[in-house]
Backbone bond lengths (Angstrom), bond angles and torsions (degrees), N, CA, C in turn:
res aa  C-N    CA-C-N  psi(-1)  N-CA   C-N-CA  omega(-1)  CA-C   N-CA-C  phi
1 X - - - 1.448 - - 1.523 109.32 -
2 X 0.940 106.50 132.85 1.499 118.57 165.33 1.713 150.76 -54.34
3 X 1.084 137.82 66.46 1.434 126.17 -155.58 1.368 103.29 -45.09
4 X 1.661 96.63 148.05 1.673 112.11 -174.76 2.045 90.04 -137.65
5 X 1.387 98.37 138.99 0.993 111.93 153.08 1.594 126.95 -156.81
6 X 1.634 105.04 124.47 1.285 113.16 -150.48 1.444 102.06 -101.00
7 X 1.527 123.51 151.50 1.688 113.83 -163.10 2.018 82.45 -154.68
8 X 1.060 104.50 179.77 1.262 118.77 173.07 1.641 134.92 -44.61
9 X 1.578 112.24 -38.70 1.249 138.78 169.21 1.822 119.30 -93.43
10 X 1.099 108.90 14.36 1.381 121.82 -179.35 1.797 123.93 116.80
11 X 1.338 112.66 -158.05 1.233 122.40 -165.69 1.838 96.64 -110.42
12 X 1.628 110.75 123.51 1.560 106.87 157.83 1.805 102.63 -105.60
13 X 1.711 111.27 139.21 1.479 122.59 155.41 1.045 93.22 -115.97
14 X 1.929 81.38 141.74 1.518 112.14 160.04 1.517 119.77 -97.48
15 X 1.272 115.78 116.42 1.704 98.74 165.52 1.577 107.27 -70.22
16 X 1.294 103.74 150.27 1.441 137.45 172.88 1.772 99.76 -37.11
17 X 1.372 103.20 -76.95 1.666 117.34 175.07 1.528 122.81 -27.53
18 X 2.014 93.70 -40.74 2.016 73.02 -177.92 1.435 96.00 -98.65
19 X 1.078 152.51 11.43 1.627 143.67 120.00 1.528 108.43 -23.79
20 X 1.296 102.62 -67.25 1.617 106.65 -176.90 1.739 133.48 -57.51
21 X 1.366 92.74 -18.06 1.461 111.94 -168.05 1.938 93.30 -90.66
22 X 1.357 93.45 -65.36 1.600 100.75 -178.38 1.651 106.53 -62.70
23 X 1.285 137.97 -40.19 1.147 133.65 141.22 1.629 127.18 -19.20
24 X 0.965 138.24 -47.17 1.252 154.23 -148.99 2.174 99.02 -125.88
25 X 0.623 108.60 -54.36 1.743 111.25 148.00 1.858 114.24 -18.07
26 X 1.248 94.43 -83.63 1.522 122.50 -171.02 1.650 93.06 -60.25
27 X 1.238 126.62 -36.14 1.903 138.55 -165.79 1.433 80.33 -62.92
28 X 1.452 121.09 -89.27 1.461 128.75 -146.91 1.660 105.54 -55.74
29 X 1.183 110.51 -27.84 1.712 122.35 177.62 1.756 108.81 -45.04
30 X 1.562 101.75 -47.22 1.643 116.98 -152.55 1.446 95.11 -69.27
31 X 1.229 111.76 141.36 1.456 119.37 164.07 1.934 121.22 -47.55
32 X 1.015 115.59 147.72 1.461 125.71 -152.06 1.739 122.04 19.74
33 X 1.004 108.32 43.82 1.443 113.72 155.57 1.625 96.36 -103.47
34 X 1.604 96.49 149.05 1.787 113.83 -165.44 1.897 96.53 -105.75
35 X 1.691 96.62 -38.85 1.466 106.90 -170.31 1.458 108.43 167.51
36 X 0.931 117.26 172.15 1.660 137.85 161.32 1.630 101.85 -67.44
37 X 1.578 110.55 134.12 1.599 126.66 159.25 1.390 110.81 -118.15
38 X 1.205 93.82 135.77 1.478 117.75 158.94 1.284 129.97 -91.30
39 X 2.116 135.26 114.23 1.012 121.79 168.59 0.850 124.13 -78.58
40 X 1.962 125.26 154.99 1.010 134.60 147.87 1.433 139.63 -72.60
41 X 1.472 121.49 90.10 1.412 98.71 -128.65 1.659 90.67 -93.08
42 X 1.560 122.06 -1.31 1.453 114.71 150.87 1.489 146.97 -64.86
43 X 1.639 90.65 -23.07 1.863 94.01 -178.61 1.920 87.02 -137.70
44 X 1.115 138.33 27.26 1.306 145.26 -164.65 1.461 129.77 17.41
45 X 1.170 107.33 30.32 1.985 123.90 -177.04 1.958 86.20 -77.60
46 X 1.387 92.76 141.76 1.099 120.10 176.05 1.686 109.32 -102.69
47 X 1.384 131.25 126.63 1.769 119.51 -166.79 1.398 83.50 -138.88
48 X 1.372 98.56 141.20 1.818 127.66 164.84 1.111 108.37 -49.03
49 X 1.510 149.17 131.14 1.647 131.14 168.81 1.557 95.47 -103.34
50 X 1.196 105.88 118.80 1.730 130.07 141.93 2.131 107.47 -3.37
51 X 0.976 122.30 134.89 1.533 124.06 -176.81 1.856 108.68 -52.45
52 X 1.343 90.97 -17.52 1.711 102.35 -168.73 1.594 100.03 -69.44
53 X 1.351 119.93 -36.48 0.968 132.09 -127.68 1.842 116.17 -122.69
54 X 1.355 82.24 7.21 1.348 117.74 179.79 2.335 120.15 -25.44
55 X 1.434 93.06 -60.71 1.005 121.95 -173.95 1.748 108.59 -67.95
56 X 1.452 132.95 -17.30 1.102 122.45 -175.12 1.751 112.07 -86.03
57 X 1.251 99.42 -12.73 1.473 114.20 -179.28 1.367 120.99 -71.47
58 X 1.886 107.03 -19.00 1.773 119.28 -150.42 1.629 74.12 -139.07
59 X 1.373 78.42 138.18 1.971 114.37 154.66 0.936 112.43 -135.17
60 X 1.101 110.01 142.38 1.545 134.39 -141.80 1.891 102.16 -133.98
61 X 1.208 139.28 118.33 1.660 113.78 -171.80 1.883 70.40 -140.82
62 X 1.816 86.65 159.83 1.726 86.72 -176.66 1.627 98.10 -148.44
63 X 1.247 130.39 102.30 1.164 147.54 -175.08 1.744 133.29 -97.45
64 X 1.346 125.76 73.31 1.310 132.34 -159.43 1.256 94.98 63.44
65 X 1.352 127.05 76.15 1.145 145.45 157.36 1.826 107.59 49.06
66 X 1.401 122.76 20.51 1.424 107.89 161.16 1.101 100.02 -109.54
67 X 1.321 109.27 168.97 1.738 117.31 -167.29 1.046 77.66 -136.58
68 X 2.256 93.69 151.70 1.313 115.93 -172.72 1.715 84.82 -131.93
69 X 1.555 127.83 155.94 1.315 133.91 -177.76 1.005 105.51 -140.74
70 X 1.911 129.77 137.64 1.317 106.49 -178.02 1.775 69.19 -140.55
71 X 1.827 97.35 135.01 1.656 108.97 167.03 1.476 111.38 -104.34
72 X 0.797 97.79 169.55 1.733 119.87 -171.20 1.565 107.57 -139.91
73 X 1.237 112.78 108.09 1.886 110.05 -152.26 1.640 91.83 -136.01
74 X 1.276 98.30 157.33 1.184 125.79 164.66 2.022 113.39 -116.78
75 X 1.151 104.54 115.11 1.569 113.17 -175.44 1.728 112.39 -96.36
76 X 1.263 98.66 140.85 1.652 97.32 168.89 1.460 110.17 -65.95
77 X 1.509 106.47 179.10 1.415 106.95 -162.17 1.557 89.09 -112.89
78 X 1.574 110.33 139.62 1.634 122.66 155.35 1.759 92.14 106.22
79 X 1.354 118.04 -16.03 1.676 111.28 166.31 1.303 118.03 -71.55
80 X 1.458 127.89 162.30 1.201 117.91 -166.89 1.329 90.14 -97.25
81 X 1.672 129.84 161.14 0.812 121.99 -154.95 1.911 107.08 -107.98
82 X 0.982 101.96 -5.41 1.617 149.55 -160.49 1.461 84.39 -61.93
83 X 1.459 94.19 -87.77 1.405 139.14 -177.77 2.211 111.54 -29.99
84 X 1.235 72.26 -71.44 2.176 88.48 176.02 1.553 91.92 -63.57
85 X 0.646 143.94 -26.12 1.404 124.48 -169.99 1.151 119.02 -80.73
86 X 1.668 110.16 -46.89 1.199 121.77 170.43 1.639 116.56 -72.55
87 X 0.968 118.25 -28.23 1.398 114.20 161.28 1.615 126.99 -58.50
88 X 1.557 105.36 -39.91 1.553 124.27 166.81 1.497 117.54 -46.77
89 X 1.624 102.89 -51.94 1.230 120.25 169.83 2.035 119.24 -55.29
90 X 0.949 67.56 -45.24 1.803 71.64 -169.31 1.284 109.91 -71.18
91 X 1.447 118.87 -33.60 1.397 111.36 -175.51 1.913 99.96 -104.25
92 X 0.974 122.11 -20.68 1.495 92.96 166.03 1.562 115.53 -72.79
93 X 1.518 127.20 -31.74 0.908 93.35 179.42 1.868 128.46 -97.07
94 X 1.205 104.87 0.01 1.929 92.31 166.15 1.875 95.06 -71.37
95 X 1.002 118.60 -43.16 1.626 106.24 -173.62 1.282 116.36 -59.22
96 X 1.325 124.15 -37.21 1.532 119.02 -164.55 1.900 99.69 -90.75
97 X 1.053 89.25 -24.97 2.122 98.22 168.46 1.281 106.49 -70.15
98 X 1.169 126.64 -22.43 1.707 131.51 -168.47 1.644 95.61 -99.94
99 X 0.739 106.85 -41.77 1.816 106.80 -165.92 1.235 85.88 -84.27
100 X 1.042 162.97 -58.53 1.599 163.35 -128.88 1.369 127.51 -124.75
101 X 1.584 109.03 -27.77 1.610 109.97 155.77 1.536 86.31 69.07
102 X 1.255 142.03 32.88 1.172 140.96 161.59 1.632 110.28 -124.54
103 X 1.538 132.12 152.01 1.406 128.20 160.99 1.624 107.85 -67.44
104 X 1.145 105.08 156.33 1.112 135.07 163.37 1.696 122.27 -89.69
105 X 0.988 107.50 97.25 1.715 88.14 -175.77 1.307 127.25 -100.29
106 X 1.207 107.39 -20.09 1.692 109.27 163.49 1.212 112.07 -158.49
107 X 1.418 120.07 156.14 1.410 127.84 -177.57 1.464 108.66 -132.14
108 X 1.276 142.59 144.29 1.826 149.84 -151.53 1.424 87.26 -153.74
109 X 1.196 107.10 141.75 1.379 123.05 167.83 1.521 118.77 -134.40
110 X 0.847 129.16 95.87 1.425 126.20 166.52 1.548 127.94 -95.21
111 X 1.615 107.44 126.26 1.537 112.56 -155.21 1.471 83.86 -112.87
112 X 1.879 99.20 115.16 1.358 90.40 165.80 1.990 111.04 -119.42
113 X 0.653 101.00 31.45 1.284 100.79 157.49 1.721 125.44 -169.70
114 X 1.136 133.11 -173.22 1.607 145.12 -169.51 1.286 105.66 -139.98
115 X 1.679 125.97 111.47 1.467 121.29 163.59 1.119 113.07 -125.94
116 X 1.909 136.31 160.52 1.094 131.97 -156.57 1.397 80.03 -107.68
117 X 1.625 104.55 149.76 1.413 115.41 161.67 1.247 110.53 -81.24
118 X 1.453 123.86 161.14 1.530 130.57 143.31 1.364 131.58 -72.61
């Protein structure tokens, strides 16, 4: 579903995707995030997605105009995991509330994997 927000001069929609895109933007930004993963939910390998590729990692659902986000991350190794998350949290959502003029109503994170940086 689409965010709608209607004002004096007409109706703006949001697709879901550029939530997801700008969503996933702000992800790789946050301290110890490595990237977005993608499951395999046939043979269950977890793969890094490419910067392009940002958006297959994040779902995005938008319900009477609050949006719900659930990431799928890959974390560096030796950060607490505690820590990045809550940072993830905090800054996607004043940003994606700022860019979108919509609430945020929940954010899920699921860390499925650990890689060492170089």
């Amino acid at each position: 579903m689409k965010g709608r927000i209607s004002n004096k001069m007409g109706e703006i929609q949001i697709n879901p995707d550029v939530i997801a895109l700008y969503a996933g933007t702000i992800a790789v930004e946050c301290f110890g995030i490595v990237g977005m993963a993608a499951v395999s939910m046939k043979d269950g390998l977890v793969k890094l997605l490419k910067r392009e590729s940002l958006t297959h990692g994040i779902n995005v659902d938008i319900k009477e105009n609050k949006i719900s986000i659930d990431f799928h991350v890959i974390v560096s190794y030796g950060v607490s995991i505690s820590a990045v998350s809550d940072n993830l949290i905090e800054s996607v959502k004043y940003r994606v509330e700022e860019f979108t003029g919509m609430e945020v109503e929940k954010i899920n994170i699921f860390v499925e994997g650990v890689r060492v940086i170089d």
